[in-house]
C-alpha positions in Angstrom: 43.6 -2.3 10.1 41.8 -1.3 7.0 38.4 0.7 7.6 35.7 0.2 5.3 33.3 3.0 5.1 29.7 2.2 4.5 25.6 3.3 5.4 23.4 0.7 6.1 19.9 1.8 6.1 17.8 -1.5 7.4 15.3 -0.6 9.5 17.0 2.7 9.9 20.1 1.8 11.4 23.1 3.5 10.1 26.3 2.4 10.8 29.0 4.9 9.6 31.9 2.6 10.2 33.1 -1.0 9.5 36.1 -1.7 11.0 37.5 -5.6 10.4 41.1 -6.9 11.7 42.3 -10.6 11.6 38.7 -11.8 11.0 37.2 -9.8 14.1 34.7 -7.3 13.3 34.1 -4.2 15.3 31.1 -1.7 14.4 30.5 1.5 15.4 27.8 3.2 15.3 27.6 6.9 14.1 23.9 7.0 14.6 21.4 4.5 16.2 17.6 5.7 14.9 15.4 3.1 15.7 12.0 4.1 14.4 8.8 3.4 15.3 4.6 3.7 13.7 1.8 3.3 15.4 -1.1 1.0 13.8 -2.8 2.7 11.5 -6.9 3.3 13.1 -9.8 5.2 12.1 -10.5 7.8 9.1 -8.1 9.4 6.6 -8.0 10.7 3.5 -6.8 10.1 0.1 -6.4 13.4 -1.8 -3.8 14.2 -4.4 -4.3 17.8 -3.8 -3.4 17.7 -0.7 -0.1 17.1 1.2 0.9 14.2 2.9 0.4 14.2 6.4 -0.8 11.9 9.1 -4.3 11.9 7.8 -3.7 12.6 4.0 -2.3 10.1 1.6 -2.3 11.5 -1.9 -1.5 8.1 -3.5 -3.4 4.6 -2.7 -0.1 3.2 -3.4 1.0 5.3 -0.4 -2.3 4.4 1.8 -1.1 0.7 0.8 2.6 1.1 1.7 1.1 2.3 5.3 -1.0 -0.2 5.9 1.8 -2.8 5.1 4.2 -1.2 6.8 2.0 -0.8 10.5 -1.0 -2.6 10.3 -3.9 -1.8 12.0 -5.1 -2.2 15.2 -8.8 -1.0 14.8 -11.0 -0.3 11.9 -9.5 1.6 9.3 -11.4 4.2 6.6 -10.1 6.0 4.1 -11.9 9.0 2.2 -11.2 8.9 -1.6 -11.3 12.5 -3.2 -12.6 12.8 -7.0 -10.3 11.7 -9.5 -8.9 9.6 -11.8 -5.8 7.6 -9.7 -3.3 6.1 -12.8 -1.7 3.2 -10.2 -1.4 -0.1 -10.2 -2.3 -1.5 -6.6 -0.8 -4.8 -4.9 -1.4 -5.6 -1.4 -0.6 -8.7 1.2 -2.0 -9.1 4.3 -2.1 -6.6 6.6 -1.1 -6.9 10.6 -4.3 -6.8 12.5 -6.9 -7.1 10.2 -9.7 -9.3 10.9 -13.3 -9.5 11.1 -14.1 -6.6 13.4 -10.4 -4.4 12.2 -11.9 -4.0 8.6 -9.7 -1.7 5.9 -12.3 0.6 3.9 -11.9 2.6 0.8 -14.7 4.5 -0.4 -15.9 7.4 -2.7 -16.1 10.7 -1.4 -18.9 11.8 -3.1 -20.6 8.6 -2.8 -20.2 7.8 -6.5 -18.6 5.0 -8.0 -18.0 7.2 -11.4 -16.3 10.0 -9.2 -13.1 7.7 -8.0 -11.2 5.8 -11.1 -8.2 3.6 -10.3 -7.0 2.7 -13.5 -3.6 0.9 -15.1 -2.7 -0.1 -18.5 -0.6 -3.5 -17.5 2.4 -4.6 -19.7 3.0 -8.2 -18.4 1.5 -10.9 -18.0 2.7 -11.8 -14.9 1.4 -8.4 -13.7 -1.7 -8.4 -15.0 -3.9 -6.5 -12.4 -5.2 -3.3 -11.6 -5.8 -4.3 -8.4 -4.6 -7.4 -6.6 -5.3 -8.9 -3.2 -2.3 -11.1 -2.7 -3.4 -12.7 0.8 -4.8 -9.7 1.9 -8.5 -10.1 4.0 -11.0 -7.8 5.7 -10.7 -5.1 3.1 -14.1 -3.2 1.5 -14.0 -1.3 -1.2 -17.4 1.0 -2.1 -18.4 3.4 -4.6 -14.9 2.8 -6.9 -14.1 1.8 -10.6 -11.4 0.2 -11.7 -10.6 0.2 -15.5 -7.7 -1.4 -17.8 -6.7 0.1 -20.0 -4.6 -2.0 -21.8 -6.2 -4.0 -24.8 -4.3 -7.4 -23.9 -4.0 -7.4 -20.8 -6.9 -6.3 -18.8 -7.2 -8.3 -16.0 -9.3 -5.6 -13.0 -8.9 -7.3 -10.0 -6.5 -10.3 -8.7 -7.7 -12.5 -5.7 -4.6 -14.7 -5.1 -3.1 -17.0 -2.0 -6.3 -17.1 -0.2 -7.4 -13.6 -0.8 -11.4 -13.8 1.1 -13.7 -11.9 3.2 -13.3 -8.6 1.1 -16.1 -7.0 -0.2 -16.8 -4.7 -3.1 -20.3 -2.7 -3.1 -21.4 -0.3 -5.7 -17.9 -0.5 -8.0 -17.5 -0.6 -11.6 -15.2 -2.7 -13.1 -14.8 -1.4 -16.9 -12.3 -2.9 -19.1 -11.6 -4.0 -22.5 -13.7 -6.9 -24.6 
């Protein structure tokens, strides 16, 4: 009997040892860490400047990964902080999103110049700053998004039945 050592990380399962023998497989588990997040509800933040907590993002790509990751289970706000925010942004639907579970993002300040989401795409085939792939229910107020590639500038990217978002008050600024 060989043993073959490995860590499998799904899900956060590790498994520290693989143990095989005539074609039967025992495993044994060093450590069983099932973990769990609640749905993401009400108001946070996104603010580089400050850490990540369970309020705070300081990414949208982080805010994003979040709300894929645990869904929501009531409306969900997020604050944006002044700045300029260099990410490209992808999203698919999110768990628990609907008509009344709406996913905000919106200016700070209150001004659309304040909060800038910009990406300078490569690809064609990535050719977004921001793209909805599936993803419903969102609103996004008081943002821009700019481009800043020369060929290719596609802003925004509604794709597999991307509806009922909303944009109010952004600026989309990219290149002619």
């Amino acid at each position: 009997m060989t043993p073959v050592k490995f860590i499998f990380q799904e899900a956060a399962l590790y498994a520290r040892t693989f143990l095989t023998h005539s074609g039967l497989c025992l495993l044994l588990l060093g450590l069983l860490s099932l973990q769990s997040f609640a749905q993401l509800n009400g108001s946070y933040t996104i603010n580089p400047a400050l850490p990540a907590s369970a309020t705070n993002y300081p990414s949208f790509a982080l805010a994003f990964q979040a709300l894929a990751n645990q869904g929501v289970n009531a409306s969900v706000s997020f604050e944006v902080s002044p700045g300029t925010y260099t990410e490209q942004l992808s999203i698919g639907p999110v768990s628990g999103a609907s008509q009344t579970n709406q996913i905000r993002f919106y200016s700070a300040s209150g001004n659309a110049a304040d909060v800038i989401i910009e990406y300078a795409s490569i690809l064609t085939g990535i050719n977004y700053v921001l793209q909805l792939d599936g993803a419903d229910f969102f609103v996004f107020e008081d943002l821009s998004f700019r481009a800043l590639s020369t060929s290719f500038a596609r802003l925004l990217e509604l794709d597999n039945g991307a509806d009922d978002n909303v944009f109010l008050n952004c600026r989309f600024l990219g290149q002619i």
